[in-house]
N, C-alpha and C positions, 0 to 999 in steps of 0.2 A: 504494500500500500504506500501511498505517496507519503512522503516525512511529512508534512507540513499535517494531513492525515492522520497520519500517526498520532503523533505531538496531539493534536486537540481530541485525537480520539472519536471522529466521524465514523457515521455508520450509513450504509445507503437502508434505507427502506423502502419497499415498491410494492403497491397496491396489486394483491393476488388475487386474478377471477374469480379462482377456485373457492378461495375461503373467506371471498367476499369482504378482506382488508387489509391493511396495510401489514406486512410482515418485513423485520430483517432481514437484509437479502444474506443469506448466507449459502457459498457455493458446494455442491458436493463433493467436487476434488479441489479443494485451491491449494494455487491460486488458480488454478483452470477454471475456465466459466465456457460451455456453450450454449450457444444461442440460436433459434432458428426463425426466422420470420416469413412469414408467407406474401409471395412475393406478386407481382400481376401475371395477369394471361393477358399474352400478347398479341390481341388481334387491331389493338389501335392507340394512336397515341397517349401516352399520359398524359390525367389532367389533375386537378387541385387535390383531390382526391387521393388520390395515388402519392402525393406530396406529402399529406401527412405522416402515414406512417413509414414512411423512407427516412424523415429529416426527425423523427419520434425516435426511433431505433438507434441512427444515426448516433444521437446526443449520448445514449445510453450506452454505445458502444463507446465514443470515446471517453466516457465517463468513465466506465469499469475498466479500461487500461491508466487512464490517470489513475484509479486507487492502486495499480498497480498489477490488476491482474493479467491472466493469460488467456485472450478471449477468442474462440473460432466461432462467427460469425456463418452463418449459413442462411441464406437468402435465396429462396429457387424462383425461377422459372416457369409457368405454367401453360403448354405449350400443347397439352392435347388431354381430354378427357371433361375437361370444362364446356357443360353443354348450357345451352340458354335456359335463364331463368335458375340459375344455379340447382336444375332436380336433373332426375333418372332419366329423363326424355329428351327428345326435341334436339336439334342440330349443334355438332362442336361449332362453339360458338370463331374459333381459329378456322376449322374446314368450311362454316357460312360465309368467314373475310376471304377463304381462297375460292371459291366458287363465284361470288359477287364478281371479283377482281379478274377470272381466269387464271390465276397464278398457282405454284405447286405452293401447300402448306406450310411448307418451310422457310419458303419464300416472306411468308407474310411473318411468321415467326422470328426470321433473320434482321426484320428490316424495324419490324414495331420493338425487337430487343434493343439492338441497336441504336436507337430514338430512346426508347428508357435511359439506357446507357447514358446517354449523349446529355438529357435535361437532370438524370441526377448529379452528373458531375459539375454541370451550371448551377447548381445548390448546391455545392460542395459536398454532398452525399458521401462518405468513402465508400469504396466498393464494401462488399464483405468478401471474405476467406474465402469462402466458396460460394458459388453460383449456379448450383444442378441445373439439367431441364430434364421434366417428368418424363421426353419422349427418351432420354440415356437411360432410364431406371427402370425400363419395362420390369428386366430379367428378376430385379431386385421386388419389386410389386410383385411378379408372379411366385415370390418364393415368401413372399408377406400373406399372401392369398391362403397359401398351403397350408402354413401354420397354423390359420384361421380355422380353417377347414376342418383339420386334422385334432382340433381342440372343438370343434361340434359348436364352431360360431354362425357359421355361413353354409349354404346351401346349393346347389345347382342345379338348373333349369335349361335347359335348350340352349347351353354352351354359354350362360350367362351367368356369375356370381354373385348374391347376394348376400348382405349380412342380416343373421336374425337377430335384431332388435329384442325382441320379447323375450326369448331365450337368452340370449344375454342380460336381461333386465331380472331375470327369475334369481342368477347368481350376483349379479353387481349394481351398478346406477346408472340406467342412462336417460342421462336430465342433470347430471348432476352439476356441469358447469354451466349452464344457460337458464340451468330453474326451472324449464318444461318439466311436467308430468306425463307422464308414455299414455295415463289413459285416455288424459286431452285429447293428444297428438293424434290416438286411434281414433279417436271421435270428429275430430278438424279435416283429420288428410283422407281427402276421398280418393276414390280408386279409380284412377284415371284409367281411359281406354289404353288398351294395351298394356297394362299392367295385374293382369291378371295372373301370371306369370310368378307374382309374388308372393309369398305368403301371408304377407302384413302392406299394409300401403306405408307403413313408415319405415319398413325396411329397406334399403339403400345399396347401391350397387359397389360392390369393388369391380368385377370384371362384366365387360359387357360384350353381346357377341354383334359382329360386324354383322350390318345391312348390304348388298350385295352392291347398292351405292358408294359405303363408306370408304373414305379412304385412305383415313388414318386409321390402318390395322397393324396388328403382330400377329406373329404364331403360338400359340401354348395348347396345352393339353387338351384344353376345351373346345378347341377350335379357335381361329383367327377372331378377333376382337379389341379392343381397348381397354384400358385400365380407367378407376371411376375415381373423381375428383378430389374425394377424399385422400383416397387410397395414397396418393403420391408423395404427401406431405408425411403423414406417418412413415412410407419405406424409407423416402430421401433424411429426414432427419435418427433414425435411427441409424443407417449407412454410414454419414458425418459424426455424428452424436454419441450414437450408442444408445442403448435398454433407457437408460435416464441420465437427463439432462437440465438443466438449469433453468432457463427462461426458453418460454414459445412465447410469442407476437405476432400481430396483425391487428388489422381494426374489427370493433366491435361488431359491427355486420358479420364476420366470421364466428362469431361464439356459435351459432348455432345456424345451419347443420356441421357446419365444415369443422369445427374445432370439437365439440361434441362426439363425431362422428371421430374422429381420432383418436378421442380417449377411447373410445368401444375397442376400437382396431386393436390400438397397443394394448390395452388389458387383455381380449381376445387373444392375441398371439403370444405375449410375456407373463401373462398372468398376474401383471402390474403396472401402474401410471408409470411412463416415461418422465412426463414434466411435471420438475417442482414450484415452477412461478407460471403463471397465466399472464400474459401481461397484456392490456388492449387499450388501442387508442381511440377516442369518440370523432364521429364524424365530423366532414364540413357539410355545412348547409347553405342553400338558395332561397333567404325568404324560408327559411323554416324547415325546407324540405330536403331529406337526403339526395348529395349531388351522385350523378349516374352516370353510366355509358346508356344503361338501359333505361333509365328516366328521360334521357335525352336533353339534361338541362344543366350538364359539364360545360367545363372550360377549359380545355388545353392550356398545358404550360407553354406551348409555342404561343396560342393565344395570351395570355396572358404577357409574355415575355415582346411581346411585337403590336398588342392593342388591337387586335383583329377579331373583336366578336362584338354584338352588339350589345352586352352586358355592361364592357368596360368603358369608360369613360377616358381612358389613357393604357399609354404600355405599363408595365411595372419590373423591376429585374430581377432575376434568380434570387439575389440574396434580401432584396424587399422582398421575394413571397415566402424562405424561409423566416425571414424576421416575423413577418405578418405569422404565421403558424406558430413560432413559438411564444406570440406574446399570451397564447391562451395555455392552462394546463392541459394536458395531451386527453385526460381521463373526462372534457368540457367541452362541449359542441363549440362551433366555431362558425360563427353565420358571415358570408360572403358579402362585402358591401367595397365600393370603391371610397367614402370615408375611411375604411377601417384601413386599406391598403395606403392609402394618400398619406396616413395619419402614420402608420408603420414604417413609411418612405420618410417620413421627416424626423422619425426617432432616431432610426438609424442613420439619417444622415449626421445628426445633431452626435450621435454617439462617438461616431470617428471623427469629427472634428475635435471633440473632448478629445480625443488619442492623439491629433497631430500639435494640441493645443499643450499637451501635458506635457511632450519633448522639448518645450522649449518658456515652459513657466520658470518664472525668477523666484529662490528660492529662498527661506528666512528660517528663523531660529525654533520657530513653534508652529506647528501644524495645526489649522484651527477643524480638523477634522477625525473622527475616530476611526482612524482605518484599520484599525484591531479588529474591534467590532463589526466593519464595515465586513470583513474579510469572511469572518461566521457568520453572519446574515448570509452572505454568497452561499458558503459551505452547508449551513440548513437548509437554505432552499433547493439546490441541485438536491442534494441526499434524501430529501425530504419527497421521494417518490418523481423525483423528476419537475419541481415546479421553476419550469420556466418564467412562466408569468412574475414570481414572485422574483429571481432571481433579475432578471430585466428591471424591476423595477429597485433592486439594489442599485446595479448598475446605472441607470438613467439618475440615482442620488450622487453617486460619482463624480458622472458629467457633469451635474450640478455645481458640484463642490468646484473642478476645474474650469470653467467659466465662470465661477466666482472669484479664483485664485488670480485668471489670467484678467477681469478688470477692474481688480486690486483691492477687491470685497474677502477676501480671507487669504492664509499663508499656507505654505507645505514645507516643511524643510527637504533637505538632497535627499535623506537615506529613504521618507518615507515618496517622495518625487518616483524614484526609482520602483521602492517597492508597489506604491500603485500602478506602476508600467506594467511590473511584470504581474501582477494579477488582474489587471486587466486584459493582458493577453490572454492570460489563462483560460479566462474564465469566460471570455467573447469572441475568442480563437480559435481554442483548442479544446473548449468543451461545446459552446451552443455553437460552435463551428461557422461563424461569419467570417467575413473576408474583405477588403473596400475591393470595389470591384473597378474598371477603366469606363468610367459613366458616359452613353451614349445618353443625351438630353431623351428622355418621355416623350416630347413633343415629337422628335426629330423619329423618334421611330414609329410612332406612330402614323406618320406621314409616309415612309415609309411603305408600314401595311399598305396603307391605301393608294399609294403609286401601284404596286405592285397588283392591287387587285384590279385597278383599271387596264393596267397592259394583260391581265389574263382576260377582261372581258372581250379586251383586241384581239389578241390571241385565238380567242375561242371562235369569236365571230369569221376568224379568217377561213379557219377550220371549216366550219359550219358553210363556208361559201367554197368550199375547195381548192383555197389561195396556201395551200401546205408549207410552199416557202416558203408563202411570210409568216405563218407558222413557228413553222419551225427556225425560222433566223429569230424572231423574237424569245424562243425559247432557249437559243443559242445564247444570243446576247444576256440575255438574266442570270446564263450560268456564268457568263464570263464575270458579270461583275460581283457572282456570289449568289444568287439566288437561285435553287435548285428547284425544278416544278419538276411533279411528279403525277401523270394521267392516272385518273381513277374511272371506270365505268361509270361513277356514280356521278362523275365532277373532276378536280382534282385536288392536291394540297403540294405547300412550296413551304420553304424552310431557307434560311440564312446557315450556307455552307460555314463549317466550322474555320 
């Protein structure tokens, strides 16, 4: 653990789903800590959404190495087996974007990762340790199935696997992280067509057998098919992880079925919970409402980052919309408003001017500020289950103080000068992970978007009149100067080349 740590004797504590509060994180091997987070399915680009619990984990990752531990992060991929409406039925929601599109599955896989990739690192996201994709871990799912199986969890039908729910509910709990009751859920989920097959309507599929359509399949015993949504998250973290592990995360829309539906799994196969901490972050909303791919009332971070949707009133940049995210606690909905970003953009502006401002304050005999105390305030807040919110507004006291210092409303002497530099690195750096970034003016790129959408309405029209050259020289020319368009069946989308 880090000395200054030590010395005061800080402890992290982190709000457990499972047990419904806040508990001492304490790791099973330390100083090893693993962690797994569930990660998006890649059929389009990220949006606000997806932002949270990237830039939630994020902090928490670089927090647990500042106490000093040794953290393997594992973050997957979800890249087939995710069908619409997150149930049993209805089209991979990846194989519906390669269909739309005409492109092969991996293709759209390749390119929507890639694009994640690309905006987490614009948020300064670090990567994690590992990065699976569910389509590498067939082999390892088909031998997660077995065990199932073979412990009289799961069932098969016409080359398809199911788990049984009720029979595992006879010996263990399932409901037990989301609070559901099985006999509700018997009573709510009715038995959609084609699911007769079932034995229970709220039993859930780990393996499903291929439509002579589908064409995302494997080979296994039961016939060619697919592995179920669930399924991939319990193989791949047990792979990296092991039997049990330290912290799962994701957002709270996961608790149930998807995370629920895990603990079934790993108890079914080990005959014990894998994970000791639950950790979930609360959504963003629209006006109240959870933001969606499938609600259709998202914001891409490319929107977002370029001012190109009709919601925003300006661009905003990578680390305004991390700031904007952590000024809420992760476990506190977060409602979307261009006040609240505008408002977020002038905090942090105001914040690293306090940094450029504190290099070169004039120093004196008495410090008229507690920066002892100031230091543990930081330190309870981080530890204190992750409160950003609280810890931000330590810091924004800071800057206070240093815009007070520098027009001549109170003193710092050199040693403690120094020592707020380097704890305010620390703690705005190197734990909430912000950055100054080379500031392209809001206005200017907002303008921007909208050049660029009027040359694609040029563009379009030329198409439409079968003037292809000027087409395509217009498409030429936008790449030269950096803007990549990319035709969709549907439309298309363009993106500022890195």
């Amino acid at each position: 653990m880090h000395q200054f740590c030590r010395k005061m004797g800080w402890e992290l504590f982190l709000y457990n789903s499972l047990s419904r509060k806040k508990e001492k994180f304490e790791p099973i091997n330390p100083p090893h800590v693993g962690m797994y987070v569930c990660g998006p399915t890649v059929y389009g680009d990220p949006h606000l959404g997806h932002a949270r619990p990237a830039i939630t984990f994020d902090v928490l990752f670089r927090l647990l190495q500042h106490l000093g531990y040794k953290v393997r992060y594992v973050r997957n991929i979800t890249d087939v087996g995710h069908l619409e409406n997150d149930a049993d039925e209805g089209e991979d929601k990846i194989e519906k974007k390669a269909r739309i599109e005409q492109l092969e599955p991996m293709e759209v896989v390749q390119f929507y990762t890639n694009r994640y990739r690309k905006f987490m690192e614009a948020m300064n996201v670090l990567p994690p340790n590992i990065e699976p994709q569910a389509s590498g871990h067939i082999i390892e799912q088909q031998q997660l199935i077995d065990r199932i199986l073979t412990n009289g969890f799961a069932y098969e039908n016409e080359g398809s696997i199911y788990f049984d729910v009720v029979k595992y509910h006879q010996q263990h709990h399932y409901g037990k992280l989301s609070g559901r009751v099985l006999e509700e859920l018997q009573n709510q989920t009715r038995r959609l067509e084609g699911q007769e097959y079932k034995r229970n309507p709220v039993d859930f599929a780990l393996w499903k057998k291929a439509t002579p359509t589908h064409i995302m399949r494997w080979p296994s015993k039961w016939g060619e098919g697919y592995p179920g949504w669930h399924l991939e998250c319990s193989a791949m973290s047990y792979k990296y992880l092991g039997e049990k592990f330290d912290i799962h995360g994701g957002g709270m829309d996961l608790i149930f079925p998807h995370h629920e539906c895990e603990i079934a799994q790993t108890v079914a196969a080990f005959g014990h919970e894998s994970v000791k901490y639950w950790v979930h972050n609360n959504l963003i909303t629209i006006n109240g409402q959870k933001m969606g791919k499938s609600l259709g009332n998202f914001i891409t971070l490319e929107e977002l980052f370029t001012g190109n949707h009709h919601l925003l009133e300006q661009a905003y940049s990578p680390m305004t919309i991390r700031f904007f995210i952590l000024t809420a606690h992760y476990r506190s909905t977060l409602d979307f408003s261009n006040p609240a970003l505008q408002s977020a953009a002038k905090a942090l502006k105001r914040l690293f001017n306090a940094k450029k401002l504190l290099a070169n304050l004039p120093v004196s005999t008495k410090t008229t500020f507690d920066l002892e105390e100031w230091k543990t305030k930081c330190f309870e807040a981080i530890c204190d289950d992750l409160n950003t919110a609280l810890l931000i507004s330590h810091l924004m006291d800071l800057s206070h103080f240093i815009h007070a210092v520098y027009d001549g409303k109170a003193t710092i002497t050199d040693n403690d000068k120094k020592d707020a530099s380097k704890y305010f690195m620390l703690f705005v750096e190197n734990i909430l992970g912000l950055k100054e970034e080379a500031h392209t003016d809001n206005h200017t790129l907002e303008i921007v978007g909208k050049l660029v959408e009027m040359i694609q309405q040029i563009r379009l029209q030329a198409k439409a009149n079968k003037d292809y050259e000027t087409s395509d020289r217009i498409r030429q020319q936008l790449s030269e100067i950096g803007i990549e368009v990319r035709d969709r069946k549907d439309g298309y989308e363009w993106s500022i080349k890195e």
